[in-house]
C-alpha positions in Angstrom: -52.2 -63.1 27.7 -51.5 -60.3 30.2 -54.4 -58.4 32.7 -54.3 -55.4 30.2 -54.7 -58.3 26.5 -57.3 -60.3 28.2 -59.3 -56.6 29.2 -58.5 -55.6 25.5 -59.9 -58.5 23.9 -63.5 -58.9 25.3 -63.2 -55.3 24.7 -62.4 -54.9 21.6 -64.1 -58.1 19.1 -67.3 -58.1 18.9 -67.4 -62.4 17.9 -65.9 -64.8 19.5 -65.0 -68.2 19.0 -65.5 -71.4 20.8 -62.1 -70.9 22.3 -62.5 -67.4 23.0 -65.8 -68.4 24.8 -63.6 -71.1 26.8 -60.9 -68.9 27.9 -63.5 -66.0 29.0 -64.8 -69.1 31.3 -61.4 -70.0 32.1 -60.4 -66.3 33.4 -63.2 -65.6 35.2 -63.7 -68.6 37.0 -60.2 -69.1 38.0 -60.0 -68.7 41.9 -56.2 -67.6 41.8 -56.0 -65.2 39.0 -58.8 -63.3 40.2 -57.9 -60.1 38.2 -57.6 -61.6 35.0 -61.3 -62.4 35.0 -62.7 -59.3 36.6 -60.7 -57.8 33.6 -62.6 -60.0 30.9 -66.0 -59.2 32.8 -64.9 -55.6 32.6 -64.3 -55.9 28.8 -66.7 -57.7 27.9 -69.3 -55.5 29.7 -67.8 -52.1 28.0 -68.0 -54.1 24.7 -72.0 -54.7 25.1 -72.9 -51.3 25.9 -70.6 -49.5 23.3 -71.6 -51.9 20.4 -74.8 -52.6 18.4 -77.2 -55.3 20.5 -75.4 -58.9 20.5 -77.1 -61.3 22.0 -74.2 -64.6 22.0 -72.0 -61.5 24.1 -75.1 -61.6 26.5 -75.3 -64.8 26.5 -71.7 -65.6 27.5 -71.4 -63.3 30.3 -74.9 -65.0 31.6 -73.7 -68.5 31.1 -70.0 -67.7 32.7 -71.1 -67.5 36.7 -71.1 -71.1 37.9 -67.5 -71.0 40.4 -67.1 -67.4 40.1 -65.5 -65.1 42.8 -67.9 -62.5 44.4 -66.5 -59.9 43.6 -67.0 -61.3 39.4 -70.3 -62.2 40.1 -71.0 -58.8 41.4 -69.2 -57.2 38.3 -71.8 -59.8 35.9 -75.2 -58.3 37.8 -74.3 -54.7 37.7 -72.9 -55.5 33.7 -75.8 -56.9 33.0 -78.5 -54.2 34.4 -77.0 -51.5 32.2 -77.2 -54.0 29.2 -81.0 -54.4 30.2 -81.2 -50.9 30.3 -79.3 -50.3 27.0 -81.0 -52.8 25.4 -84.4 -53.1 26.8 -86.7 -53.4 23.7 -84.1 -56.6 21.9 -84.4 -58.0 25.5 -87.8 -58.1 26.1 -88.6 -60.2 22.6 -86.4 -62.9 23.5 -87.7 -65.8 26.3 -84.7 -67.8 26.3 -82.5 -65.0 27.1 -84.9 -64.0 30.0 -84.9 -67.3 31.5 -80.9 -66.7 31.8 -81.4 -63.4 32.6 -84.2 -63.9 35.2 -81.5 -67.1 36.6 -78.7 -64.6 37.2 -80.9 -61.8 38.9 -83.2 -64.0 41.0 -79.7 -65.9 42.5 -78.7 -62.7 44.7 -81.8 -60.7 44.6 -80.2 -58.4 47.5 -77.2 -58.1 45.2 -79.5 -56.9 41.8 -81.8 -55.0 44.0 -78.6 -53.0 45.7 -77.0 -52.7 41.9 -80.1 -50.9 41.0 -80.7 -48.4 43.6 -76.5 -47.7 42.8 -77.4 -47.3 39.4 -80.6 -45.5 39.9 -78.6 -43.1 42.0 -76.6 -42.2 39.5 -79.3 -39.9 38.0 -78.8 -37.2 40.6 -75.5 -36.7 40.3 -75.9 -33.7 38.1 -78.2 -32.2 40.2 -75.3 -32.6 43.0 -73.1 -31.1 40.9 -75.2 -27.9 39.9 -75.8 -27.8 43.7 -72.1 -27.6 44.4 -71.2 -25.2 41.3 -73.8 -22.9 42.7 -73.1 -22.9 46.7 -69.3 -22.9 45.7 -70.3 -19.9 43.2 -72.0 -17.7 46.5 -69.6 -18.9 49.2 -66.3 -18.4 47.3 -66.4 -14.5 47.8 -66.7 -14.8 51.7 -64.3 -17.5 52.2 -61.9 -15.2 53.6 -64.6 -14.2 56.3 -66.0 -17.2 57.4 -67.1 -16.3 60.6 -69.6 -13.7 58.8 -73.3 -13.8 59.4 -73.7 -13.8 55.6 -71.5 -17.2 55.1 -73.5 -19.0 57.8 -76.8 -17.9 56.5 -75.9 -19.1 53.0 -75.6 -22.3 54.8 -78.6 -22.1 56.4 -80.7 -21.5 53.3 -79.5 -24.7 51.4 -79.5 -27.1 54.3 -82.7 -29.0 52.9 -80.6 -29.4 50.3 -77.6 -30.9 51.8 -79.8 -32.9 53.8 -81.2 -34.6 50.9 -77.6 -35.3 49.2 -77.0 -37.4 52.9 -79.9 -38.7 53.3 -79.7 -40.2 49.3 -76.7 -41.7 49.8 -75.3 -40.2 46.8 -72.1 -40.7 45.1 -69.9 -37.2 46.9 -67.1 -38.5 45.9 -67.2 -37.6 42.2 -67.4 -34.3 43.1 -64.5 -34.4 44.8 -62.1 -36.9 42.4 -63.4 -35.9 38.7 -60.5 -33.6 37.9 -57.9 -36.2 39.6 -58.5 -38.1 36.2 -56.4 -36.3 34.2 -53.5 -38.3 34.5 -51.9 -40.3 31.7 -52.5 -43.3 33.8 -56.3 -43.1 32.8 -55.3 -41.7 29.0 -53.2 -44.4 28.1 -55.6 -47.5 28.6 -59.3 -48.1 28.9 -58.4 -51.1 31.6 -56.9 -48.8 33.8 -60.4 -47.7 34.9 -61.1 -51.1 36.0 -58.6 -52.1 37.9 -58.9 -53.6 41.1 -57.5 -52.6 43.5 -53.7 -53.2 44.8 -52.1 -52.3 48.0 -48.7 -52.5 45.5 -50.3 -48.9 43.9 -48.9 -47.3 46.5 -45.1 -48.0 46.3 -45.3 -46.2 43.4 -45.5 -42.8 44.8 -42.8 -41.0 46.9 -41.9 -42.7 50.1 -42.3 -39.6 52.1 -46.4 -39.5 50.9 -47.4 -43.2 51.1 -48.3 -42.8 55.0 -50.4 -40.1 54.4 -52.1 -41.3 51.1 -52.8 -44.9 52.7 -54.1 -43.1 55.7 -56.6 -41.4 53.4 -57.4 -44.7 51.2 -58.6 -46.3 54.7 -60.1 -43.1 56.1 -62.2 -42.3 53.4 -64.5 -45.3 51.6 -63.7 -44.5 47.8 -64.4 -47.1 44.9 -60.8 -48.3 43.2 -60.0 -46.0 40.5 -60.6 -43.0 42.9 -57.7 -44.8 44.9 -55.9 -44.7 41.7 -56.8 -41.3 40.9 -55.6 -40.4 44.2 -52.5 -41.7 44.1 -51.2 -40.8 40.5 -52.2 -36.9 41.6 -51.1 -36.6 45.1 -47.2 -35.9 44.9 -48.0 -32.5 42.8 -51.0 -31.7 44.4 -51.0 -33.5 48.0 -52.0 -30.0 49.9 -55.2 -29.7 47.5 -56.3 -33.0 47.9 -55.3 -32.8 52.0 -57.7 -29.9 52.2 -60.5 -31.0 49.5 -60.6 -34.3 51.6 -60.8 -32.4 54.8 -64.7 -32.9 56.5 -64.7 -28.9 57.4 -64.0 -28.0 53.9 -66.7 -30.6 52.6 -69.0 -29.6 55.0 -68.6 -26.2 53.6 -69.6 -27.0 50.4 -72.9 -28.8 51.7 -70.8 -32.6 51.3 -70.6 -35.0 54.1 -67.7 -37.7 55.0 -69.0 -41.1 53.2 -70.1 -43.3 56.5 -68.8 -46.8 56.4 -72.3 -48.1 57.0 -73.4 -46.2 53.3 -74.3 -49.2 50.5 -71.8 -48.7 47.7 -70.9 -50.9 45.0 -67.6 -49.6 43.7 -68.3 -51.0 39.9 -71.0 -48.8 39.5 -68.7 -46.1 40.6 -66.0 -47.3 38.4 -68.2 -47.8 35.3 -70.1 -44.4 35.8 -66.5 -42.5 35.7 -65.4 -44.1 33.1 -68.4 -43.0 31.0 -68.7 -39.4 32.4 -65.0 -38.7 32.1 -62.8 -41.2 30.2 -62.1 -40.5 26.5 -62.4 -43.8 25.0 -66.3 -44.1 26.0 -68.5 -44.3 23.2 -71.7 -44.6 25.3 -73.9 -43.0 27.9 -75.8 -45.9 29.3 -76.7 -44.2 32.9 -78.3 -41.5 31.1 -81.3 -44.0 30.2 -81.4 -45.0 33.9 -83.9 -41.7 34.6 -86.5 -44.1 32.8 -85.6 -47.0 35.2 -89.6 -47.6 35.7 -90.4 -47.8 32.1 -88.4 -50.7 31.7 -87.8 -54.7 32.0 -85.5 -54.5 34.6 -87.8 -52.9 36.7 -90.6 -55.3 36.7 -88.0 -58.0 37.4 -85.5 -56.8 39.9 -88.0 -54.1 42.0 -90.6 -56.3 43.7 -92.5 -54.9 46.6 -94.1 -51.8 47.4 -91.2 -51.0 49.8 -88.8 -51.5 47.0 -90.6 -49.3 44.9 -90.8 -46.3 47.1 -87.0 -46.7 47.6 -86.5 -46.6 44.0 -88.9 -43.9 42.9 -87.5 -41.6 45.6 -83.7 -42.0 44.0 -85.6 -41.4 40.6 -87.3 -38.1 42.0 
């Protein structure tokens, strides 16, 4: 099967075989064909939190990590914290499942602990965004006049504000891509939300932009369908995306450049997109993430006092 049939498949059944079961294995342990198994983890993943609860699904994600890449491993932890959030109360009556689950977590506890805060992050997002509407909203009239008393003390007087979006490490950069996903690239398959990344992306786009647009991808950290994103809509709307990726005209706005030294975990990123924006999402599994400390995944991923003040304040 190709990338896009293997994504497709754990995607779309909802049983699988014995064989299906051994290929998933197969894919995502293979240490050449990388992609093909972050595809199936990808699929399979979109499949538990779009279906009813399925427990043998749950099971063969869990059971799949032994010689797995990274980077598939990664994609497993952060998959299955948004089941556990999804599927909390299912979860919570079944031991056998925990002592896979509690396997999986407690073998990177960095990793689970750093999925989490992504995850828990997620939840003030919208507040970013009514932030932004509203700053945009007062500053827009005086952008003509920017050396105005007015449009500095407008900046002034939210400055707590854009202080806090820095200092929470929040995702910016959704502010800045969600409208370059209105590409047929994203409307014509679900995979192409999850694709890793390729440096081959960019000989698709006119020779005369590829400099400049793999100037930006190493300039500015964004997760992989934001490079995709950006390069499907920069030949028809490069002097946009030149100035809205600008640090004066973010800075305006009350963004900041993303550091390098920020934690990000790029599936996150891809996952929430693809729930917030694509059309063939039939779920809104960071929404639950707001009751983060009601739940399982709490108890068994947030250990420590100092943990739990990081969390609670991303919850806040």
């Amino acid at each position: 099967m190709t990338t896009y049939e293997i994504f497709d498949y754990y995607h779309s059944h909802t049983t699988f075989s014995e064989d299906d079961m051994a290929d998933f294995r197969v894919y995502v342990q293979d240490p050449i064909h990388t992609t093909d198994g972050l595809m199936a983890i990808a699929g399979l993943t979109i499949n538990l939190l779009e279906n009813p609860w399925n427990e043998d699904n749950l099971m063969l994600l869990l059971t799949s990590c032994d010689g797995i890449s990274p980077e598939g491993f990664e994609r497993v932890v952060v998959g299955l914290l948004l089941v556990m959030i999804q599927h909390d109360t299912a979860i919570r009556r079944n031991r056998l499942l925990l002592g896979e689950i509690q396997e999986v977590l407690t073998y990177a506890p960095e990793l689970s602990f750093t999925a989490l805060s992504n995850i828990a992050r997620t939840t003030q997002i919208k507040r970013m965004e009514h932030f932004n509407a509203q700053l945009t909203k007062e500053l827009l009239p005086l952008m003509n006049n920017r050396e105005s008393n007015e449009f500095y003390d407008i900046i002034r007087s939210r400055q707590s504000e854009m202080e806090h979006i820095a200092h929470m490490q929040l995702d910016q950069n959704f502010l800045i891509f969600r409208e370059f996903y209105h590409t047929p690239f994203f409307r014509q398959q679900a995979a192409n939300w999850f694709l890793p990344w390729t440096e081959d992306a960019i000989l698709n786009i006119p020779e005369d932009d590829r400099d400049e647009v793999d100037s930006l991808i190493q300039m500015w950290p964004m997760c992989d369908s934001d490079k995709y994103a950006l390069c499907h809509m920069y030949p028809s709307f490069k002097a946009l995306i030149k100035s809205q990726l600008s640090v004066d005209s973010l800075r305006e706005v009350g963004l900041d450049m993303p550091g390098k030294n920020i934690i990000t975990n790029g599936y996150v990123q891809q996952l929430y997109r693809y729930f917030r924006l694509s059309s063939f999402a039939h779920a809104k599994p960071f929404e639950l993430a707001s009751k983060l400390r009601e739940l399982l995944v709490y108890r068994l991923v947030v250990v420590g006092e100092q943990a739990q003040q990081a969390i609670n304040q991303l919850l806040a």
